[in-house]
C-alpha positions in Angstrom: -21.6 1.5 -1.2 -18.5 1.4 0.8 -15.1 -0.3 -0.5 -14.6 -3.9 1.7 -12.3 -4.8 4.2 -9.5 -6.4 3.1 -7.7 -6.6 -0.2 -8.9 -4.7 -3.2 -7.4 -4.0 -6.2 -8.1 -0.6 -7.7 -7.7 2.1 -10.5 -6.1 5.3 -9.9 -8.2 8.4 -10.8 -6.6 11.4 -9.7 -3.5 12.4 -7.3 -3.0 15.3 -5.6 -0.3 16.9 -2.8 -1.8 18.4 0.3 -2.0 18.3 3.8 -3.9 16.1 6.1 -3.0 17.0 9.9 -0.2 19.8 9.4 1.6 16.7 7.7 2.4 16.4 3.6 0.6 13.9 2.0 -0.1 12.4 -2.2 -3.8 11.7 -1.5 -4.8 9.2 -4.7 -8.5 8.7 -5.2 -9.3 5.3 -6.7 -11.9 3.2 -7.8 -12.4 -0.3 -6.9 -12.3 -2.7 -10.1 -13.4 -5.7 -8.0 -16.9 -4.1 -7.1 -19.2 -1.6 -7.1 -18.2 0.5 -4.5 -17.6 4.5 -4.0 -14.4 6.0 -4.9 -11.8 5.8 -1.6 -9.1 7.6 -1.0 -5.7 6.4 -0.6 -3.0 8.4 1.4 0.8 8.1 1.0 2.5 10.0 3.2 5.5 12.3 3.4 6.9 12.1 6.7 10.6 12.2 7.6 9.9 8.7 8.6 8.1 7.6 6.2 10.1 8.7 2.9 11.1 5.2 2.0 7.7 3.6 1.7 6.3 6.6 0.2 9.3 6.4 -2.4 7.9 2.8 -2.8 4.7 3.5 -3.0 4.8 6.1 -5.6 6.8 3.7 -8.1 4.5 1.1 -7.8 2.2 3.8 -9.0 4.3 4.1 -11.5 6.1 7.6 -10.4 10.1 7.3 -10.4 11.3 10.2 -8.2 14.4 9.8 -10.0 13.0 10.0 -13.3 10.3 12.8 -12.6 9.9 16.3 -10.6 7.9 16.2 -7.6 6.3 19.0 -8.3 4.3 17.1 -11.4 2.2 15.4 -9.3 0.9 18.9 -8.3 0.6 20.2 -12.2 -1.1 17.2 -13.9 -3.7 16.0 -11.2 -4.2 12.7 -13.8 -0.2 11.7 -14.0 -1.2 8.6 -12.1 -4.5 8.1 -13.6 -5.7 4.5 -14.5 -2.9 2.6 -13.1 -3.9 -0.3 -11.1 -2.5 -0.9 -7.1 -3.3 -3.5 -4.3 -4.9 -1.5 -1.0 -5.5 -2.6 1.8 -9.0 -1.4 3.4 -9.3 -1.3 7.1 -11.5 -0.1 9.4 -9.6 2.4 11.5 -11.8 3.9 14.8 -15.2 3.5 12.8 -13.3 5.3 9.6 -12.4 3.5 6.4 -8.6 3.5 5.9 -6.8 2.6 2.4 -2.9 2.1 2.2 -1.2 0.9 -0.9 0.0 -3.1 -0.2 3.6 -3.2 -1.0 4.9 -6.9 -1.2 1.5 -8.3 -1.4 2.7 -11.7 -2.5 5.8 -13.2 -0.5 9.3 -13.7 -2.3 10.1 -16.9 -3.1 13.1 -17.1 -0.2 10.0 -15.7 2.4 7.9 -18.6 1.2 10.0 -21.4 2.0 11.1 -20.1 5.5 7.6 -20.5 6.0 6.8 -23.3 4.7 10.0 -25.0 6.5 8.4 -23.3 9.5 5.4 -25.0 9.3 6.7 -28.4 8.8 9.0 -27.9 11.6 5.9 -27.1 14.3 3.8 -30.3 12.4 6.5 -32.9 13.4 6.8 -31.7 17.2 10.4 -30.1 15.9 11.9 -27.0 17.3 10.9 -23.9 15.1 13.5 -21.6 13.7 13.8 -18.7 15.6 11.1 -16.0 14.5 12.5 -13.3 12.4 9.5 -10.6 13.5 11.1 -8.1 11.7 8.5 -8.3 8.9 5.5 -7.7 11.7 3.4 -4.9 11.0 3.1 -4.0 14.7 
């Protein structure tokens, strides 16, 4: 059975560093702990452009890069093994696609701006101007 769409939280079972597309990658094959599905694979990767949400990513798997060598996510294939992360699972061009959810739950600032946002629009009041840095796209 496939993993849903949407949020999931799951268990780490093994990490590895290869390739995917002539590009590094820390592939991380979970398990989902909120059904019965088959394992998924989720894929941080190691891009030039990408370094600072991998370096996120990783510690909320619970690697510090400034704490640990690189290189021991290639020797001990179950470093990572049974820590729990929020995915999100999409379906990308017919394919399943996992990415680790970093800041799945608002701050407390974020929250109020939206909330003041939303009262604004409900009394016919002028909205503050959208911040869209925080859109995905």
């Amino acid at each position: 059975m496939e993993m849903p769409i949407g949020k999931n939280t799951v268990l780490i079972t093994s990490n590895t560093v290869t390739e995917i597309a002539g590009k590094d990658v820390v592939k991380l094959t979970c398990e989902s702990t909120d059904h019965a599905a088959d394992p998924i694979d989720v894929i941080i990767w190691l891009t030039d452009k990408s370094m600072g949400i991998a370096r996120a990513q990783l510690k909320l798997c619970g690697f510090d890069i400034d704490a640990e060598e690189f290189e021991t996510l290639v020797a001990e294939p179950s470093k990572l093994k049974g820590t729990e992360i929020p995915i999100l699972v999409e379906d990308w061009n017919g394919q399943l696609r996992a990415s680790i959810m970093l800041n799945p739950t608002p701050s407390k600032k974020r929250l109020q701006e939206l909330q003041t946002g939303l009262r604004a629009v409900k009394k016919g009041g002028e909205t503050p101007p959208a911040d869209d840095s925080d859109l995905p796209f």
